[in-house]
mmCIF file as Biopython writes it, N, C-alpha, C and O atoms, coordinates in Angstrom:
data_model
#
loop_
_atom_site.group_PDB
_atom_site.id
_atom_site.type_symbol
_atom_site.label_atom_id
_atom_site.label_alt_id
_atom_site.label_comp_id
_atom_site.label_asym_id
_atom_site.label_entity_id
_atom_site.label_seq_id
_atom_site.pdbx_PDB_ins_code
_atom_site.Cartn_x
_atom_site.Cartn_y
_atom_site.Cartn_z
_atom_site.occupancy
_atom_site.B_iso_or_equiv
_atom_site.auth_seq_id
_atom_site.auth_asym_id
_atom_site.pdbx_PDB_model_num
ATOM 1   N N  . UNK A ? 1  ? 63.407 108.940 120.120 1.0 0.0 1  A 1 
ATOM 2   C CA . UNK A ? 1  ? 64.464 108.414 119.294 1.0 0.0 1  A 1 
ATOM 3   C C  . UNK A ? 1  ? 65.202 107.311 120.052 1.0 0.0 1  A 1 
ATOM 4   O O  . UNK A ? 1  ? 65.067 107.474 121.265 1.0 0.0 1  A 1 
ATOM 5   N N  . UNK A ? 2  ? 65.866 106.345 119.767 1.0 0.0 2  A 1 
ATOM 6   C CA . UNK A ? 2  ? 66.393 105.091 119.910 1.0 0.0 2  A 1 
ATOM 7   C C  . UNK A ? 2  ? 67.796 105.389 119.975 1.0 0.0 2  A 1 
ATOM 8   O O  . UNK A ? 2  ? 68.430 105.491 118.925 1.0 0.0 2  A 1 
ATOM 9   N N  . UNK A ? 3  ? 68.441 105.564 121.268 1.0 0.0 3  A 1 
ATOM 10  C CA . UNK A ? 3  ? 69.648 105.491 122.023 1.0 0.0 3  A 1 
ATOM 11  C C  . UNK A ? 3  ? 70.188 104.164 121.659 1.0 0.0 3  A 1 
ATOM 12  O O  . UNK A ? 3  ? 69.781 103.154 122.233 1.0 0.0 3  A 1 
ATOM 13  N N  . UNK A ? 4  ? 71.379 104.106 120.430 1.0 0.0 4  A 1 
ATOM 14  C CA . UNK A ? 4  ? 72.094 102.589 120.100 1.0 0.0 4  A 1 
ATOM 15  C C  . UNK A ? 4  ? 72.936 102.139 121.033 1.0 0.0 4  A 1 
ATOM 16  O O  . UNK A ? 4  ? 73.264 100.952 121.028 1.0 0.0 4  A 1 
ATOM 17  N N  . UNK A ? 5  ? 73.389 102.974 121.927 1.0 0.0 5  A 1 
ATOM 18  C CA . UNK A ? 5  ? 74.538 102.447 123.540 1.0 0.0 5  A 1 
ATOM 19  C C  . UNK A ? 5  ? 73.317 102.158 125.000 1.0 0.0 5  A 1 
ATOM 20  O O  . UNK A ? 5  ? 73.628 101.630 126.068 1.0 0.0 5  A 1 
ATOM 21  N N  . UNK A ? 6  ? 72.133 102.605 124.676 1.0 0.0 6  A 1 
ATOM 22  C CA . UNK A ? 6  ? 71.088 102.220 125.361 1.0 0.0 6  A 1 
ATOM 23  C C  . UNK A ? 6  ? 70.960 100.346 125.650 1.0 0.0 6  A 1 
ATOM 24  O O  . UNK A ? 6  ? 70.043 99.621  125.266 1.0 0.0 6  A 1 
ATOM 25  N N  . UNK A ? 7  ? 71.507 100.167 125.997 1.0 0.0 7  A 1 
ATOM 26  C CA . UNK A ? 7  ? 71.247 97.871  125.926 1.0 0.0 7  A 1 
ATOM 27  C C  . UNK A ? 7  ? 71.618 97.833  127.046 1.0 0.0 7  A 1 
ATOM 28  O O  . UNK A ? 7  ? 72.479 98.505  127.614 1.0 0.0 7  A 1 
ATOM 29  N N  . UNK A ? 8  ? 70.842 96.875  127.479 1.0 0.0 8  A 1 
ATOM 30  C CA . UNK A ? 8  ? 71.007 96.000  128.840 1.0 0.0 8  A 1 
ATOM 31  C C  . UNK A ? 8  ? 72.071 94.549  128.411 1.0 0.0 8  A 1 
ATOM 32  O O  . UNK A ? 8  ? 72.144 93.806  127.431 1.0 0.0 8  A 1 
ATOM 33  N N  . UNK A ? 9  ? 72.501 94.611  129.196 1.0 0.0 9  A 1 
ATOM 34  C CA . UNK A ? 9  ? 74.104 93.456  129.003 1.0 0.0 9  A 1 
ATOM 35  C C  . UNK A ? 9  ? 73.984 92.433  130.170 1.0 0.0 9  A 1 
ATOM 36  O O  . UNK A ? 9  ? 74.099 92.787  131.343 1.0 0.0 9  A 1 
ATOM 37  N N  . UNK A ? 10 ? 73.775 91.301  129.839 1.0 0.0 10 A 1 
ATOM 38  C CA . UNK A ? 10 ? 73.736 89.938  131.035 1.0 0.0 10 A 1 
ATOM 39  C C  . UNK A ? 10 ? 74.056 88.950  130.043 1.0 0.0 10 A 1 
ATOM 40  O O  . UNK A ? 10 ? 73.598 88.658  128.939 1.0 0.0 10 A 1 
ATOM 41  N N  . UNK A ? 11 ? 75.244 88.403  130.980 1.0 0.0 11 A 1 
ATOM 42  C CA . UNK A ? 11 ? 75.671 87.312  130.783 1.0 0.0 11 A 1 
ATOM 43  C C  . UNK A ? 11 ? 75.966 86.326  131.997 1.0 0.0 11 A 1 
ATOM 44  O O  . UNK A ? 11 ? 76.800 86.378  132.901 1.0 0.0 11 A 1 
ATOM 45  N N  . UNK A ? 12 ? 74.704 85.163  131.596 1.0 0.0 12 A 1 
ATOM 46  C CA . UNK A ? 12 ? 74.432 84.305  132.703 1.0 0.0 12 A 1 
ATOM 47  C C  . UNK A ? 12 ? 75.777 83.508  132.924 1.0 0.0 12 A 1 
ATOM 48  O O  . UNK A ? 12 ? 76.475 83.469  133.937 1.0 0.0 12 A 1 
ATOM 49  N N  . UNK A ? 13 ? 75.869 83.186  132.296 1.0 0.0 13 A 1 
ATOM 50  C CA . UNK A ? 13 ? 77.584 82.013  132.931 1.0 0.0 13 A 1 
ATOM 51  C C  . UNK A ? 13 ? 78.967 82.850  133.678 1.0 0.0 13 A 1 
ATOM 52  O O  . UNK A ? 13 ? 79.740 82.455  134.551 1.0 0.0 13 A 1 
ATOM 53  N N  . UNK A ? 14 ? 78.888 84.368  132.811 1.0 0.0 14 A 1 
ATOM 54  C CA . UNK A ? 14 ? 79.555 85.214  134.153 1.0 0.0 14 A 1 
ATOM 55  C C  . UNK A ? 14 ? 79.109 85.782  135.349 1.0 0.0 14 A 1 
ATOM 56  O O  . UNK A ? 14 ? 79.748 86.366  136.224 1.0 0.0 14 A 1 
ATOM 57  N N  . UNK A ? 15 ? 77.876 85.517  135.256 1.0 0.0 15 A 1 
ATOM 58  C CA . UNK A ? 15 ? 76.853 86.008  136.751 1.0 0.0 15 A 1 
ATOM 59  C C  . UNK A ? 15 ? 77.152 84.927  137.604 1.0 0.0 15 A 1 
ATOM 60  O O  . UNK A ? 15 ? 77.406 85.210  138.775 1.0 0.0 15 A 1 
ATOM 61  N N  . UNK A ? 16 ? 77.180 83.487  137.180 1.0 0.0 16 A 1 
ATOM 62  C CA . UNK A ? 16 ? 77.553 82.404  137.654 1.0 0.0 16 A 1 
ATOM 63  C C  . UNK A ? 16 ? 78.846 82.230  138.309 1.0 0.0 16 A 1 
ATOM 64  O O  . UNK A ? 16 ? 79.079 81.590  139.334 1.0 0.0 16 A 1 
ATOM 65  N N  . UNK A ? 17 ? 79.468 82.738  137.741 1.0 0.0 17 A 1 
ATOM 66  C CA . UNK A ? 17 ? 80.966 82.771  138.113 1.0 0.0 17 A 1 
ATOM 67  C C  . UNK A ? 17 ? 81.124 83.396  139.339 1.0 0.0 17 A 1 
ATOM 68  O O  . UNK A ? 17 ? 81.575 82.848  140.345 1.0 0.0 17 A 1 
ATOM 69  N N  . UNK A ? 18 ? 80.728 84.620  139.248 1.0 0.0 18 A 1 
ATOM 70  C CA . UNK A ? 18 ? 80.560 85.941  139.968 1.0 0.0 18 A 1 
ATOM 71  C C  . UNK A ? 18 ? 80.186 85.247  141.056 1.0 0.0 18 A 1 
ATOM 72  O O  . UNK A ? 18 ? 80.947 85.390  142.013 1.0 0.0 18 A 1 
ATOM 73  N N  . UNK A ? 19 ? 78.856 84.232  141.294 1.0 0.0 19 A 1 
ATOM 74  C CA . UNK A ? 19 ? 78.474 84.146  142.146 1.0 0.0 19 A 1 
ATOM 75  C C  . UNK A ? 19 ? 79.351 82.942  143.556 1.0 0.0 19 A 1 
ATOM 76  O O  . UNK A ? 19 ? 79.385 82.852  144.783 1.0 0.0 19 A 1 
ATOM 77  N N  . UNK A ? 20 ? 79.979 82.164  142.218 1.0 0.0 20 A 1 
ATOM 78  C CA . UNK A ? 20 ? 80.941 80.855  143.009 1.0 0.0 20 A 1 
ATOM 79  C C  . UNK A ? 20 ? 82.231 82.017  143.723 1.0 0.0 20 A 1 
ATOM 80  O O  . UNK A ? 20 ? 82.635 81.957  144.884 1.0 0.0 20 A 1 
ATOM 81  N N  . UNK A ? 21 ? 82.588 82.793  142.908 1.0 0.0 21 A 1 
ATOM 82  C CA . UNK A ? 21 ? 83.330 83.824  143.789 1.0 0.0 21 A 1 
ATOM 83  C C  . UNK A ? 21 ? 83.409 84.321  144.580 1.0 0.0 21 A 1 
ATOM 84  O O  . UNK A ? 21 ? 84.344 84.185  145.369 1.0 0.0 21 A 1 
ATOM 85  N N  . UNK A ? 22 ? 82.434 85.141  144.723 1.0 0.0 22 A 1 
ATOM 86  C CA . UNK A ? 22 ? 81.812 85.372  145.888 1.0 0.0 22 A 1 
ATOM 87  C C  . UNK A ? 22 ? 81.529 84.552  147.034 1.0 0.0 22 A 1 
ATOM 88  O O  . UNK A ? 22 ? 81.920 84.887  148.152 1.0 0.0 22 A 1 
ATOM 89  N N  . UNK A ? 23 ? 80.882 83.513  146.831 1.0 0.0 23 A 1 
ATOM 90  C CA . UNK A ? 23 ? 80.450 82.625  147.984 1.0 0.0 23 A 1 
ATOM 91  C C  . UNK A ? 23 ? 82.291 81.892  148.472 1.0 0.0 23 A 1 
ATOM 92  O O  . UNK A ? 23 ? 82.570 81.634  149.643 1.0 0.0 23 A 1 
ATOM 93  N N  . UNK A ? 24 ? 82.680 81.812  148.019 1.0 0.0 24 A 1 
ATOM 94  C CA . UNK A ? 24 ? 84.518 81.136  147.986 1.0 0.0 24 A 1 
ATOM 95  C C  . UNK A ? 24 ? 85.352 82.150  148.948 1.0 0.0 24 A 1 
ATOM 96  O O  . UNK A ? 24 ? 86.170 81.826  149.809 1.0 0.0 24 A 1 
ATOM 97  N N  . UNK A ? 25 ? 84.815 83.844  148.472 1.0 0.0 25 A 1 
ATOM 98  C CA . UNK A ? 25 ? 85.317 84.811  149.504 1.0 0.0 25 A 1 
ATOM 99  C C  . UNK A ? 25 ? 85.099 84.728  150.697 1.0 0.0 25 A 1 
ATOM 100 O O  . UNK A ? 25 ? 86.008 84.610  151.519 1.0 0.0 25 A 1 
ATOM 101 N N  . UNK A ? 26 ? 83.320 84.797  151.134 1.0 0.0 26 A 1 
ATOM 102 C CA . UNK A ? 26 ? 82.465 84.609  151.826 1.0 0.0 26 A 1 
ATOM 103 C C  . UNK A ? 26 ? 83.336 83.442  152.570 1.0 0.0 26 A 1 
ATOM 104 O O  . UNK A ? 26 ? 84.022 83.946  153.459 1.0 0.0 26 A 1 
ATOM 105 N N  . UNK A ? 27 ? 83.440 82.575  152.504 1.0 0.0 27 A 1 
ATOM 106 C CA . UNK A ? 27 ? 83.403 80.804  153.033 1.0 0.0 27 A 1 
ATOM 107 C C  . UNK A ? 27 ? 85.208 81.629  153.737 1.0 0.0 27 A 1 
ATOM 108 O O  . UNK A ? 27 ? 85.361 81.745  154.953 1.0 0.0 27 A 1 
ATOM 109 N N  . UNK A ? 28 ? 86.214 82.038  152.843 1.0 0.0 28 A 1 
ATOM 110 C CA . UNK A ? 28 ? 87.450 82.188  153.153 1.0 0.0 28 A 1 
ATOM 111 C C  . UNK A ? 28 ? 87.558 82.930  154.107 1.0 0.0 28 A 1 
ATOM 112 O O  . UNK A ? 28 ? 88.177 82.528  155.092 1.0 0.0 28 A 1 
ATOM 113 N N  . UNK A ? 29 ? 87.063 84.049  154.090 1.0 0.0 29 A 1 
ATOM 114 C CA . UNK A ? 29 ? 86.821 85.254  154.565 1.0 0.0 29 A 1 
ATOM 115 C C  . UNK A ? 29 ? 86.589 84.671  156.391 1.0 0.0 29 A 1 
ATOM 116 O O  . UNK A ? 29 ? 87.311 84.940  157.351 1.0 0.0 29 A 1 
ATOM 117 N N  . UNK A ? 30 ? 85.481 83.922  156.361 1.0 0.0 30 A 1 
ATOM 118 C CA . UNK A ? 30 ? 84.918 83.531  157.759 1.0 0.0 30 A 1 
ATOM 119 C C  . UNK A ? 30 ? 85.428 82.276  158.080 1.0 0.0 30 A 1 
ATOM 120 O O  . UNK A ? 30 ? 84.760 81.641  158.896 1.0 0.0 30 A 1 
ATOM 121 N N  . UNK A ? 31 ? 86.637 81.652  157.566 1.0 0.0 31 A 1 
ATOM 122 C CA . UNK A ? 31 ? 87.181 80.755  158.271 1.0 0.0 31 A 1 
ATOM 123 C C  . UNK A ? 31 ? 88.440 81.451  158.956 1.0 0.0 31 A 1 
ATOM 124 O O  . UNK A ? 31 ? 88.968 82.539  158.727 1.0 0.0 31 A 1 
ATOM 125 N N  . UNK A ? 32 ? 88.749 80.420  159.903 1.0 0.0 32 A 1 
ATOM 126 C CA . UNK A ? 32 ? 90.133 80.968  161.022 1.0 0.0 32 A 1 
ATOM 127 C C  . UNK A ? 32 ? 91.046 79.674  160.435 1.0 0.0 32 A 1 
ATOM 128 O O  . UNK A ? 32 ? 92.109 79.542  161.041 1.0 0.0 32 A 1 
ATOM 129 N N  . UNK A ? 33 ? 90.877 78.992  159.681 1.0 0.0 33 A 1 
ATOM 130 C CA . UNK A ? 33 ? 92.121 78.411  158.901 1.0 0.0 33 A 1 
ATOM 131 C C  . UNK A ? 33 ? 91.919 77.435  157.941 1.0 0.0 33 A 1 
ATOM 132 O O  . UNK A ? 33 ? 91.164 76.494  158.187 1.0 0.0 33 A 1 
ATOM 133 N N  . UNK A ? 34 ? 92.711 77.567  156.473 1.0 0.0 34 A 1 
ATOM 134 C CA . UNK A ? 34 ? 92.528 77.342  155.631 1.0 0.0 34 A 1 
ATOM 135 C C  . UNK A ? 34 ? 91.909 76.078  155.090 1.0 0.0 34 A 1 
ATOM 136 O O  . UNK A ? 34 ? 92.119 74.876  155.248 1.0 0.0 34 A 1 
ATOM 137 N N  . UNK A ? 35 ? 90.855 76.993  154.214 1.0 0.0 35 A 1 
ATOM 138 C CA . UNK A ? 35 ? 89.671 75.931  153.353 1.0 0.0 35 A 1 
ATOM 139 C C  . UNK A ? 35 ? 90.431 74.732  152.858 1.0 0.0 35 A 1 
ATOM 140 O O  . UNK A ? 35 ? 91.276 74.838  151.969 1.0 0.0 35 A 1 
ATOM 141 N N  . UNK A ? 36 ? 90.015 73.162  153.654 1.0 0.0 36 A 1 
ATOM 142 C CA . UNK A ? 36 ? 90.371 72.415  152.862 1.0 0.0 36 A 1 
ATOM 143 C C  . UNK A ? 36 ? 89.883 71.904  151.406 1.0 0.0 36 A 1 
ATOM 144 O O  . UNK A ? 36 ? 88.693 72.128  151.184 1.0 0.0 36 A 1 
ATOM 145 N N  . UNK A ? 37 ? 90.702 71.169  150.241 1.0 0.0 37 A 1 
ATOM 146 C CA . UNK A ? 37 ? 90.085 71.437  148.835 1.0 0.0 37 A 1 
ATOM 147 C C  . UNK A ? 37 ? 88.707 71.069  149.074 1.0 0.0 37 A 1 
ATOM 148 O O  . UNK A ? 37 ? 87.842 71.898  148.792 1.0 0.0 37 A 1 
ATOM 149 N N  . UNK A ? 38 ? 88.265 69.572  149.712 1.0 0.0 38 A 1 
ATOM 150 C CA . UNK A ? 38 ? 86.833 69.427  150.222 1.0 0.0 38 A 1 
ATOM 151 C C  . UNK A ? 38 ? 85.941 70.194  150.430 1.0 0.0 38 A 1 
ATOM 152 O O  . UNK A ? 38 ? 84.904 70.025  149.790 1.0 0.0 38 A 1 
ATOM 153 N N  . UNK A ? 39 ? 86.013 71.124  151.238 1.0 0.0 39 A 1 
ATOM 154 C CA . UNK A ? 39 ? 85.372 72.206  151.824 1.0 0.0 39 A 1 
ATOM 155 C C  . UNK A ? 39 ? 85.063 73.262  150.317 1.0 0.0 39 A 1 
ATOM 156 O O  . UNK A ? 39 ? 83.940 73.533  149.893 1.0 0.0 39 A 1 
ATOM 157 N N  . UNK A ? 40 ? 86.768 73.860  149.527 1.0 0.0 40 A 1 
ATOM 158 C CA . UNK A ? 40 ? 86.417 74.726  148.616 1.0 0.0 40 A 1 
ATOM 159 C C  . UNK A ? 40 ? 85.265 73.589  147.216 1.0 0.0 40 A 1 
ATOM 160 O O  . UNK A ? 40 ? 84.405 74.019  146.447 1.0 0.0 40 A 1 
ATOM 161 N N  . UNK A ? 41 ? 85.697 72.324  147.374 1.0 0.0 41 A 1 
ATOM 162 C CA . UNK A ? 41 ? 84.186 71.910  146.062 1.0 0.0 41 A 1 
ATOM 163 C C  . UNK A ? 41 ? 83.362 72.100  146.653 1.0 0.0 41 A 1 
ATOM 164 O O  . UNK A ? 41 ? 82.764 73.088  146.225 1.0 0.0 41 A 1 
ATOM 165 N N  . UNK A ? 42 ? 82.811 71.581  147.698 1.0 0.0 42 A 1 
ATOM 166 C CA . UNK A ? 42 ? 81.533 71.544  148.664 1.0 0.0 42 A 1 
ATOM 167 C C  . UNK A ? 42 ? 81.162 73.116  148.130 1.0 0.0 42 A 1 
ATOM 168 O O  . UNK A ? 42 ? 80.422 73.215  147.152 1.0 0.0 42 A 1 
ATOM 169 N N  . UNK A ? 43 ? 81.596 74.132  148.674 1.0 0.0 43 A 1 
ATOM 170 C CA . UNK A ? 43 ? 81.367 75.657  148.086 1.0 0.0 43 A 1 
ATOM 171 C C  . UNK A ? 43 ? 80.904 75.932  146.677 1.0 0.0 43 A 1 
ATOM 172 O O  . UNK A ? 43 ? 80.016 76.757  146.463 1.0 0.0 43 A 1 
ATOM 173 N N  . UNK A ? 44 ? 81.613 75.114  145.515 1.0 0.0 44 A 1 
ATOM 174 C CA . UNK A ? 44 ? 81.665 75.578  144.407 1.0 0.0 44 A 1 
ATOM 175 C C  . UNK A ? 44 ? 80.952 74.464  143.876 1.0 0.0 44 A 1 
ATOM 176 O O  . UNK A ? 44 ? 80.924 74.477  142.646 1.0 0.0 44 A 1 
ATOM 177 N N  . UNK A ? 45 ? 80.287 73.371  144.489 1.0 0.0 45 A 1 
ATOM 178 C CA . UNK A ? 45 ? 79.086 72.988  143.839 1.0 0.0 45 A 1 
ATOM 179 C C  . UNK A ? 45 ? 79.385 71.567  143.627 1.0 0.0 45 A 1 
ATOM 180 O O  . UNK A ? 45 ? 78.580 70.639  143.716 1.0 0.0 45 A 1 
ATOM 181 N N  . UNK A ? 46 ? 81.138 71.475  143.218 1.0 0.0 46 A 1 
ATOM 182 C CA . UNK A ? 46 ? 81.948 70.489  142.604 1.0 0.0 46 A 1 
ATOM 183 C C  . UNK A ? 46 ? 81.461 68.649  143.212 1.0 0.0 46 A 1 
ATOM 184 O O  . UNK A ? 46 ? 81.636 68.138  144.318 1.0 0.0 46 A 1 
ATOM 185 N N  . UNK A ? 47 ? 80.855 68.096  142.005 1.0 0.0 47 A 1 
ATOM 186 C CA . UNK A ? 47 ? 80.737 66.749  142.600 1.0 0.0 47 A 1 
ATOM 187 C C  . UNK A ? 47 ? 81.074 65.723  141.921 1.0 0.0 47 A 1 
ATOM 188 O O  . UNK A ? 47 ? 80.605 65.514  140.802 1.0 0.0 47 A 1 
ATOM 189 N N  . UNK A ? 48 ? 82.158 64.733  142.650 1.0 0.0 48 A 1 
ATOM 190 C CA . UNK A ? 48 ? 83.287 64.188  142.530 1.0 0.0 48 A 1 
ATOM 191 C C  . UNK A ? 48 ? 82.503 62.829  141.722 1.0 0.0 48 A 1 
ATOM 192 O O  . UNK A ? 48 ? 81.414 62.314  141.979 1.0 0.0 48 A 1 
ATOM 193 N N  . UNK A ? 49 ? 83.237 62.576  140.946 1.0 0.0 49 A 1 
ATOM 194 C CA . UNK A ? 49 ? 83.439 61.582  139.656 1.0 0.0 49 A 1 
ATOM 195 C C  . UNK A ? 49 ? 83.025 60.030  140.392 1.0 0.0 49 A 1 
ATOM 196 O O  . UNK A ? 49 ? 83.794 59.505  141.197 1.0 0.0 49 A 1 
ATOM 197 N N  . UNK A ? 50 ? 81.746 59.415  140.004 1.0 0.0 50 A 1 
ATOM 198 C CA . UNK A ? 50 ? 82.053 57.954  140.623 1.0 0.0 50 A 1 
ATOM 199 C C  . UNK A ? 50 ? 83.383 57.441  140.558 1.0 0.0 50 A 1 
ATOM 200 O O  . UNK A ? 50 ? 84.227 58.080  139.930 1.0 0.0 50 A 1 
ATOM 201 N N  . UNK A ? 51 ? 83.710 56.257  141.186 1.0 0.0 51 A 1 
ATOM 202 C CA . UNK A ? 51 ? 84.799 55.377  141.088 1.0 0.0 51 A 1 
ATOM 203 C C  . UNK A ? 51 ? 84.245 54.255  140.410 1.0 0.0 51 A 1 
ATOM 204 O O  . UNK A ? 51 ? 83.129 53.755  140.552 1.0 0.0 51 A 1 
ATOM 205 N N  . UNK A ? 52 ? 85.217 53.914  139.621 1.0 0.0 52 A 1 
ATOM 206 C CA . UNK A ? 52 ? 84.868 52.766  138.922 1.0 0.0 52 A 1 
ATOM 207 C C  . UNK A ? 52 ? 85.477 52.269  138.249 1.0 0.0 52 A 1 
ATOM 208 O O  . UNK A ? 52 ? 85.072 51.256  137.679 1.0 0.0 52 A 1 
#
């Protein structure tokens, strides 16, 4: 018989999240003084807007 609360649940863009989080802890965690914003985009992937 077919368990209806039986489902597997993934949601990729919050796994994503999860994961920039994590790595942001990680990065904070093992510095001895505070992430400059540079450093936290560099982490989170973030790449900065041509000038123009």
């Amino acid at each position: 018989m077919h368990d209806q609360f039986d489902v597997t649940l993934e949601d990729s863009d919050l796994l994503g999240e999860v994961e920039l989080t994590t790595n942001l802890i990680i990065a904070a965690s093992e510095s001895e003084v505070r992430l400059s914003t540079d450093e936290i985009d560099r982490i989170l992937g973030v790449v900065p807007l041509p000038r123009g």
